[in-house]
N, C-alpha and C positions, 0 to 999 in steps of 0.2 A: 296091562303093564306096558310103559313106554321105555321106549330105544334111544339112546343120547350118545352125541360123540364129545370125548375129549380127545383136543388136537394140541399137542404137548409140544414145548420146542426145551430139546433137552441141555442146548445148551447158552440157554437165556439166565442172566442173573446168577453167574456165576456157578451154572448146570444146577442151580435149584429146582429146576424144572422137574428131574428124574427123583430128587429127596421126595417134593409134596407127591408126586405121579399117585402112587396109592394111599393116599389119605383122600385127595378129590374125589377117586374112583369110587372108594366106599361111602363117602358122603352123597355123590350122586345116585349109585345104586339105591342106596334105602330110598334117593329122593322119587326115582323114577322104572326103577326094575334095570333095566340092560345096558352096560354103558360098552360103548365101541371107543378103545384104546390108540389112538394112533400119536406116534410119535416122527414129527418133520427131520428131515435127514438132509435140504438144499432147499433153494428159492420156489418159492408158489407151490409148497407140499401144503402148506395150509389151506390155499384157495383149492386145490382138486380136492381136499378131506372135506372139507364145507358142502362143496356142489353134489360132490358124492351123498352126502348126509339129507339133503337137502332134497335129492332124485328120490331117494328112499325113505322118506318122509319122517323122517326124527322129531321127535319132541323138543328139540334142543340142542345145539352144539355149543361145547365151552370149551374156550382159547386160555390155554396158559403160556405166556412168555413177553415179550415186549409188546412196543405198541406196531412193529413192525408184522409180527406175527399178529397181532388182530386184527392190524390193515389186511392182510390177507385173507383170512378166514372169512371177515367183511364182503370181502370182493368175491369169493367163493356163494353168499349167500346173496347178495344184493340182485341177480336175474333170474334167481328161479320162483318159478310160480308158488312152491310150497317153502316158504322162510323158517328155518325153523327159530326158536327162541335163542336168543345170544348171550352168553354167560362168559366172566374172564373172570382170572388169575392173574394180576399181574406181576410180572419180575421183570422188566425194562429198567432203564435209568430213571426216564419222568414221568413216564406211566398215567400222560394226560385221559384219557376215557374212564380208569381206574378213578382218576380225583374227583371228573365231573360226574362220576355216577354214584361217589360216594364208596367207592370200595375200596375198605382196607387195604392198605401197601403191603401189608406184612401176609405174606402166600397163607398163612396159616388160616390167621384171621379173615381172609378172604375167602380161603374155601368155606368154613363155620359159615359163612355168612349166603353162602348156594344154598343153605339149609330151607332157610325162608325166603331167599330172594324174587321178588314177583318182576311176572312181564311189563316193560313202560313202551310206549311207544319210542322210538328215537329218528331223528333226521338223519341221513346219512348224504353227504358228497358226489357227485358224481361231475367226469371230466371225460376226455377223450381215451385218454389211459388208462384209464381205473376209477377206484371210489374211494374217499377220504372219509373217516366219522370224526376227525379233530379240528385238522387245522392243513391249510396250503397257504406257503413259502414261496416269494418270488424276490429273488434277488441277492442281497448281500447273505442274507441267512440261510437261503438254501444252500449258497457254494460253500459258506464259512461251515455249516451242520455236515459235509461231508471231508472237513479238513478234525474233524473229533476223531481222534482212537477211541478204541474200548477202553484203554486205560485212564486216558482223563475223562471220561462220562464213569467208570468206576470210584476216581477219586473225586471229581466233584460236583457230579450229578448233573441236574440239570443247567451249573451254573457252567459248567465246561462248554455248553451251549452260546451264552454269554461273553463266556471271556473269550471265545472265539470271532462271534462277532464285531467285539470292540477293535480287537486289531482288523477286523476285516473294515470296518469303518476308517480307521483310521489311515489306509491306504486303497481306496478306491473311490471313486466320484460318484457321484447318484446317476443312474440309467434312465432312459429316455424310456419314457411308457407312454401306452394310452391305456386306460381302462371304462370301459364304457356298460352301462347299467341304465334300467330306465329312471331310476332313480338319484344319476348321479354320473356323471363324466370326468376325463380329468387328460388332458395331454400334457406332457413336461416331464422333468428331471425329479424323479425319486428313489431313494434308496432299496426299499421295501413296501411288501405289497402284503399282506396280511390276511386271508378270506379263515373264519371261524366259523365253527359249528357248538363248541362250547365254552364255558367260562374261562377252562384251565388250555393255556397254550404255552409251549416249553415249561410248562413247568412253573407257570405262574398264574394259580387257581382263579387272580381275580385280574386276569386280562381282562376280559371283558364278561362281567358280573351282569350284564341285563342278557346273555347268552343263556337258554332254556333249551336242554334234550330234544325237545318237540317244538320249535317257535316256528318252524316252517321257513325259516332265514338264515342267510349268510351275512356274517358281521364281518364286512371288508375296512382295513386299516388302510392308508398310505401314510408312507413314514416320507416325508420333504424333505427337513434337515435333521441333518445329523452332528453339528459341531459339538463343540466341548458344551456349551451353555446348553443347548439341547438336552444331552447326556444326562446330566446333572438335574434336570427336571422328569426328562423321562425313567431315570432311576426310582426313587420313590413311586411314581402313575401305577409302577407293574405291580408294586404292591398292594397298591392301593388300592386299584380298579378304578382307576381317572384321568388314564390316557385322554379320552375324549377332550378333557380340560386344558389338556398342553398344548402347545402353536404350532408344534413341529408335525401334528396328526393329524389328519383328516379320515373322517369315517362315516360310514353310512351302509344301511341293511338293506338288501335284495332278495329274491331267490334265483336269479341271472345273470351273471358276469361275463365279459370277456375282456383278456388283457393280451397284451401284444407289445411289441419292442421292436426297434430295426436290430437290436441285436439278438443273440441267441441264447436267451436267458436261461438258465434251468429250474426248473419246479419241484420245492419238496412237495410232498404227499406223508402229511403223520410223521415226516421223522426219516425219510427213504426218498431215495430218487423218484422222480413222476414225471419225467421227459423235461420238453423243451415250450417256449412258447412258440407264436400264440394257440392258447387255448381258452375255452368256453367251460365256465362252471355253473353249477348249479345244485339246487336243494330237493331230494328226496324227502317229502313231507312225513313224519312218523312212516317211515319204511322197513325199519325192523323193530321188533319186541324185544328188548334188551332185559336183561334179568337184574333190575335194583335192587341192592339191601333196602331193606324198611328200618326207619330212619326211627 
Protein backbone atom coordinates (compact mmCIF):
# COMPACT_ATOMS: atom_id res chain seq x y z
CA UNK A 1 0.00 0.00 0.00
CA UNK A 2 1.34 3.44 -1.00
CA UNK A 3 1.25 6.85 0.74
CA UNK A 4 0.37 10.16 -1.61
CA UNK A 5 0.07 13.66 -0.80
CA UNK A 6 -2.68 15.93 -1.97
CA UNK A 7 -1.58 19.53 -1.56
CA UNK A 8 -4.86 21.55 -2.06
CA UNK A 9 -5.04 25.38 -2.29
CA UNK A 10 -8.52 26.14 -0.99
CA UNK A 11 -8.87 29.14 -2.20
CA UNK A 12 -7.90 28.66 -6.14
CA UNK A 13 -10.71 28.87 -8.71
CA UNK A 14 -13.18 30.52 -6.96
CA UNK A 15 -12.36 28.07 -3.48
CA UNK A 16 -13.26 25.09 -5.71
CA UNK A 17 -10.46 23.63 -4.42
CA UNK A 18 -12.29 22.60 -0.88
CA UNK A 19 -15.69 21.43 -3.32
CA UNK A 20 -13.57 18.67 -5.38
CA UNK A 21 -11.09 18.12 -1.76
CA UNK A 22 -12.88 14.84 -1.21
CA UNK A 23 -13.79 13.45 -4.34
CA UNK A 24 -9.72 13.47 -5.45
CA UNK A 25 -9.16 11.84 -1.93
CA UNK A 26 -11.27 9.06 -2.60
CA UNK A 27 -10.23 8.51 -6.15
CA UNK A 28 -6.66 8.52 -5.04
CA UNK A 29 -7.17 6.36 -2.13
CA UNK A 30 -8.68 3.24 -4.27
CA UNK A 31 -5.63 4.43 -6.48
CA UNK A 32 -2.90 4.01 -3.91
CA UNK A 33 -3.96 3.08 -0.23
CA UNK A 34 -3.10 6.29 1.99
CA UNK A 35 -3.59 9.77 0.91
CA UNK A 36 -1.86 12.80 3.21
CA UNK A 37 -4.47 15.81 3.05
CA UNK A 38 -2.92 19.00 3.21
CA UNK A 39 -4.46 22.14 2.58
CA UNK A 40 -1.88 25.60 1.88
CA UNK A 41 -2.87 28.51 4.07
CA UNK A 42 0.18 31.37 2.60
CA UNK A 43 3.23 31.59 0.12
CA UNK A 44 5.52 28.22 -0.25
CA UNK A 45 2.94 25.99 1.90
CA UNK A 46 3.12 23.92 -1.37
CA UNK A 47 6.87 23.79 -1.77
CA UNK A 48 7.51 22.51 2.33
CA UNK A 49 4.27 19.92 1.66
CA UNK A 50 6.19 18.57 -1.54
CA UNK A 51 9.70 18.32 0.15
CA UNK A 52 8.11 16.86 3.19
CA UNK A 53 6.43 14.15 0.84
CA UNK A 54 9.35 13.72 -0.84
CA UNK A 55 11.71 13.09 2.65
CA UNK A 56 9.26 10.41 3.22
CA UNK A 57 9.18 8.84 0.23
CA UNK A 58 5.60 9.03 -1.24
CA UNK A 59 4.40 7.40 -4.33
CA UNK A 60 3.14 10.56 -5.38
CA UNK A 61 2.11 14.14 -4.68
CA UNK A 62 -0.97 15.77 -6.46
CA UNK A 63 -1.24 19.65 -6.57
CA UNK A 64 -4.80 21.12 -6.83
CA UNK A 65 -5.07 24.82 -7.69
CA UNK A 66 -3.32 27.34 -10.12
CA UNK A 67 -0.34 27.14 -11.90
CA UNK A 68 1.02 29.16 -9.11
CA UNK A 69 0.47 26.54 -6.59
CA UNK A 70 2.29 23.71 -8.84
CA UNK A 71 5.07 26.01 -9.43
CA UNK A 72 5.38 25.47 -5.96
CA UNK A 73 4.96 21.99 -5.23
CA UNK A 74 7.37 21.71 -8.39
CA UNK A 75 10.04 23.59 -6.57
CA UNK A 76 9.21 21.52 -3.45
CA UNK A 77 10.22 18.24 -5.51
CA UNK A 78 12.82 19.30 -8.07
CA UNK A 79 16.08 18.57 -5.20
CA UNK A 80 15.26 15.71 -3.50
CA UNK A 81 16.88 12.66 -4.20
CA UNK A 82 13.46 10.54 -3.89
CA UNK A 83 10.93 12.66 -6.55
CA UNK A 84 7.85 11.43 -6.03
CA UNK A 85 5.32 11.10 -9.19
CA UNK A 86 3.43 14.53 -9.91
CA UNK A 87 -0.15 14.71 -10.45
CA UNK A 88 -2.51 18.08 -10.76
CA UNK A 89 -5.84 19.43 -10.59
CA UNK A 90 -6.18 22.30 -12.13
CA UNK A 91 -8.38 25.40 -11.10
CA UNK A 92 -6.06 28.69 -12.23
CA UNK A 93 -7.18 30.93 -14.84
CA UNK A 94 -4.92 29.39 -17.76
CA UNK A 95 -3.81 26.39 -16.27
CA UNK A 96 -0.76 26.12 -19.03
CA UNK A 97 0.73 22.42 -17.58
CA UNK A 98 -3.02 21.35 -17.23
CA UNK A 99 -3.20 21.90 -21.35
CA UNK A 100 0.19 20.70 -22.18
CA UNK A 101 -0.35 17.36 -20.47
CA UNK A 102 -3.66 17.02 -21.78
CA UNK A 103 -5.76 17.35 -18.47
CA UNK A 104 -9.10 18.23 -18.45
CA UNK A 105 -9.81 21.94 -17.17
CA UNK A 106 -13.02 20.96 -15.72
CA UNK A 107 -11.63 19.74 -11.65
CA UNK A 108 -14.02 16.87 -12.11
CA UNK A 109 -12.90 15.53 -15.10
CA UNK A 110 -9.63 15.88 -14.13
CA UNK A 111 -9.68 14.01 -11.01
CA UNK A 112 -11.57 10.83 -13.18
CA UNK A 113 -8.86 11.05 -15.14
CA UNK A 114 -5.87 10.17 -11.79
CA UNK A 115 -7.80 6.99 -12.21
CA UNK A 116 -5.48 5.81 -14.98
CA UNK A 117 -3.17 8.45 -15.27
CA UNK A 118 0.58 6.94 -15.88
CA UNK A 119 4.04 8.41 -15.02
CA UNK A 120 5.79 10.61 -18.26
CA UNK A 121 8.95 11.91 -17.99
CA UNK A 122 8.77 15.76 -17.93
CA UNK A 123 11.70 18.74 -18.31
CA UNK A 124 11.42 20.99 -15.63
CA UNK A 125 13.27 24.89 -15.50
CA UNK A 126 15.63 25.75 -13.30
CA UNK A 127 17.02 29.56 -12.58
CA UNK A 128 18.75 31.02 -9.67
CA UNK A 129 15.41 31.60 -7.86
CA UNK A 130 13.58 28.64 -8.37
CA UNK A 131 12.15 26.26 -10.98
CA UNK A 132 9.71 26.88 -13.76
CA UNK A 133 7.79 23.68 -15.61
CA UNK A 134 5.89 26.28 -18.21
CA UNK A 135 7.19 29.29 -19.28
CA UNK A 136 9.65 32.63 -18.17
CA UNK A 137 8.64 36.16 -18.76
CA UNK A 138 11.07 38.98 -19.41
CA UNK A 139 9.86 42.20 -19.83
CA UNK A 140 6.83 44.06 -20.97
CA UNK A 141 4.68 40.67 -19.89
CA UNK A 142 6.12 40.09 -16.74
CA UNK A 143 5.34 43.72 -15.45
CA UNK A 144 1.96 44.01 -17.42
CA UNK A 145 0.97 39.96 -15.84
CA UNK A 146 1.33 41.56 -12.27
CA UNK A 147 -0.93 44.66 -13.21
CA UNK A 148 -4.01 41.68 -13.68
CA UNK A 149 -6.56 41.39 -10.61
CA UNK A 150 -8.39 38.38 -9.88
CA UNK A 151 -11.15 39.93 -11.12
CA UNK A 152 -10.17 40.44 -14.89
CA UNK A 153 -8.30 36.86 -15.01
CA UNK A 154 -11.94 35.77 -13.56
CA UNK A 155 -13.74 37.50 -16.35
CA UNK A 156 -11.44 36.92 -19.11
CA UNK A 157 -9.27 34.44 -18.61
CA UNK A 158 -6.33 33.98 -20.08
CA UNK A 159 -7.10 36.92 -22.57
CA UNK A 160 -6.89 39.50 -19.34
CA UNK A 161 -3.14 38.47 -19.92
CA UNK A 162 -3.27 39.99 -23.35
CA UNK A 163 -5.33 42.90 -23.09
CA UNK A 164 -2.96 43.78 -20.54
CA UNK A 165 -0.09 43.51 -22.41
CA UNK A 166 -1.34 45.51 -25.53
CA UNK A 167 -1.74 48.62 -23.34
CA UNK A 168 1.62 47.79 -21.91
CA UNK A 169 3.03 47.89 -25.41
CA UNK A 170 1.51 50.64 -26.32
CA UNK A 171 3.27 52.88 -23.73
CA UNK A 172 6.83 51.62 -23.27
CA UNK A 173 9.81 51.27 -25.65
CA UNK A 174 11.58 47.96 -26.07
CA UNK A 175 14.56 47.28 -23.46
CA UNK A 176 18.09 46.95 -24.02
CA UNK A 177 18.92 43.04 -23.54
CA UNK A 178 21.57 40.70 -24.20
CA UNK A 179 20.76 37.10 -24.30
CA UNK A 180 23.46 34.81 -24.93
CA UNK A 181 23.24 30.83 -25.78
CA UNK A 182 25.71 28.68 -27.61
CA UNK A 183 23.45 28.49 -30.01
CA UNK A 184 22.48 31.94 -30.60
CA UNK A 185 23.23 35.64 -29.37
CA UNK A 186 21.41 38.69 -29.53
CA UNK A 187 22.47 42.36 -28.01
CA UNK A 188 19.89 45.31 -28.79
CA UNK A 189 16.39 46.83 -28.07
CA UNK A 190 13.42 44.18 -27.52
CA UNK A 191 10.35 43.95 -25.95
CA UNK A 192 10.07 40.37 -24.73
CA UNK A 193 11.95 37.64 -24.07
CA UNK A 194 10.08 34.39 -23.91
CA UNK A 195 12.08 30.90 -22.74
CA UNK A 196 9.37 27.59 -22.96
CA UNK A 197 9.19 24.47 -21.80
CA UNK A 198 5.90 23.56 -23.35
CA UNK A 199 3.45 24.03 -26.24
CA UNK A 200 0.79 26.06 -24.15
CA UNK A 201 2.12 29.61 -22.92
CA UNK A 202 -0.60 32.14 -21.48
CA UNK A 203 -2.94 30.37 -22.53
CA UNK A 204 -2.25 29.81 -26.03
CA UNK A 205 -1.91 25.76 -26.48
CA UNK A 206 -0.09 26.34 -29.92
CA UNK A 207 2.72 28.85 -29.02
CA UNK A 208 5.04 26.91 -29.78
CA UNK A 209 3.67 23.36 -31.16
CA UNK A 210 7.33 21.75 -31.91
CA UNK A 211 7.50 22.12 -27.76
CA UNK A 212 7.56 18.29 -26.28
CA UNK A 213 7.12 17.34 -22.22
CA UNK A 214 10.54 15.69 -22.49
CA UNK A 215 12.61 17.36 -25.56
CA UNK A 216 15.45 18.31 -23.16
CA UNK A 217 15.15 22.10 -24.51
CA UNK A 218 14.24 25.62 -23.88
CA UNK A 219 12.34 27.25 -26.75
CA UNK A 220 13.50 31.01 -26.23
CA UNK A 221 11.28 33.75 -28.31
CA UNK A 222 12.59 37.50 -28.77
CA UNK A 223 9.75 39.62 -29.51
CA UNK A 224 11.84 43.01 -31.58
CA UNK A 225 8.90 44.97 -32.73
CA UNK A 226 5.90 45.57 -31.50
CA UNK A 227 3.93 48.28 -33.65
CA UNK A 228 0.55 48.13 -34.94
CA UNK A 229 1.49 46.00 -38.18
CA UNK A 230 3.38 43.77 -35.99
CA UNK A 231 0.17 43.25 -33.67
CA UNK A 232 -1.96 42.32 -36.43
CA UNK A 233 0.43 39.54 -37.73
CA UNK A 234 1.34 38.33 -34.36
CA UNK A 235 -2.48 38.05 -33.46
CA UNK A 236 -3.47 35.14 -35.64
CA UNK A 237 0.73 33.25 -35.10
CA UNK A 238 -0.63 32.54 -31.42
CA UNK A 239 -3.22 30.64 -32.86
CA UNK A 240 -1.87 29.16 -35.03
CA UNK A 241 1.39 28.04 -33.84
CA UNK A 242 3.63 30.23 -36.41
CA UNK A 243 5.11 32.72 -34.60
CA UNK A 244 8.44 31.55 -36.00
CA UNK A 245 7.09 32.76 -39.48
CA UNK A 246 6.43 36.38 -38.46
CA UNK A 247 9.48 39.16 -38.69
CA UNK A 248 8.91 40.73 -35.41
CA UNK A 249 10.26 37.02 -33.84
CA UNK A 250 13.18 35.50 -33.46
CA UNK A 251 13.73 32.03 -31.89
CA UNK A 252 15.90 29.38 -31.27
CA UNK A 253 16.27 26.08 -28.65
CA UNK A 254 18.86 25.65 -26.15
CA UNK A 255 19.27 23.86 -22.93
CA UNK A 256 21.36 27.29 -21.54
CA UNK A 257 20.58 30.65 -21.35
CA UNK A 258 21.49 33.83 -19.79
CA UNK A 259 19.98 37.27 -20.24
CA UNK A 260 20.82 40.56 -18.72
CA UNK A 261 19.84 44.16 -19.06
CA UNK A 262 21.48 47.48 -17.71
CA UNK A 263 18.22 47.81 -16.39
CA UNK A 264 16.33 46.07 -13.75
CA UNK A 265 14.12 44.00 -15.46
CA UNK A 266 11.69 41.55 -13.65
CA UNK A 267 11.14 37.85 -14.32
CA UNK A 268 7.93 36.01 -14.44
CA UNK A 269 8.22 32.43 -13.41
CA UNK A 270 4.72 30.40 -14.60
CA UNK A 271 2.65 33.18 -13.93
CA UNK A 272 4.36 34.77 -10.46
CA UNK A 273 7.03 36.97 -9.68
CA UNK A 274 10.73 35.19 -10.11
CA UNK A 275 13.12 38.22 -9.09
CA UNK A 276 15.09 40.38 -11.12
CA UNK A 277 17.75 39.96 -13.95
CA UNK A 278 20.44 39.00 -14.92
CA UNK A 279 19.85 35.48 -14.62
CA UNK A 280 21.04 31.91 -16.03
CA UNK A 281 18.35 29.36 -17.16
CA UNK A 282 18.42 26.08 -17.89
CA UNK A 283 16.72 22.66 -18.74
CA UNK A 284 16.21 19.84 -16.32
CA UNK A 285 16.19 16.71 -18.78
CA UNK A 286 12.92 14.42 -17.94
CA UNK A 287 13.30 15.39 -14.12
CA UNK A 288 10.16 14.50 -12.82
CA UNK A 289 7.39 11.67 -13.71
CA UNK A 290 4.50 13.67 -14.15
CA UNK A 291 1.17 11.68 -14.16
CA UNK A 292 -0.56 11.91 -18.04
CA UNK A 293 -4.06 10.96 -18.85
CA UNK A 294 -3.85 8.33 -21.57
CA UNK A 295 -5.04 9.81 -24.40
Amino acid sequence: MDTVMLIVNPSSGKELGKEHAAAAEEVLRERYGNVDVRFTEKADDATHFAKEAASKQYKAVIAMGGDGTLNEAVTGLAEADHRPDFGIIPLGTVNDLARALGVPSDPADAIEALKTAQPTPMDIGKYENGYFMNVIAIGLIAEAVDEVSVEEKTKWGPFAYLIEGIKAFREHSPYALSVQAEEHTFDGDAYLVVIALTNSVGGFENFEPDAELNDGLLHVYLFENLGFKDAIQLAPALFTGKLKETDSVTSFTTKRVHVDSPESLPVNADGDTGGKLPLTFEVLPSHLNVLKPIQ
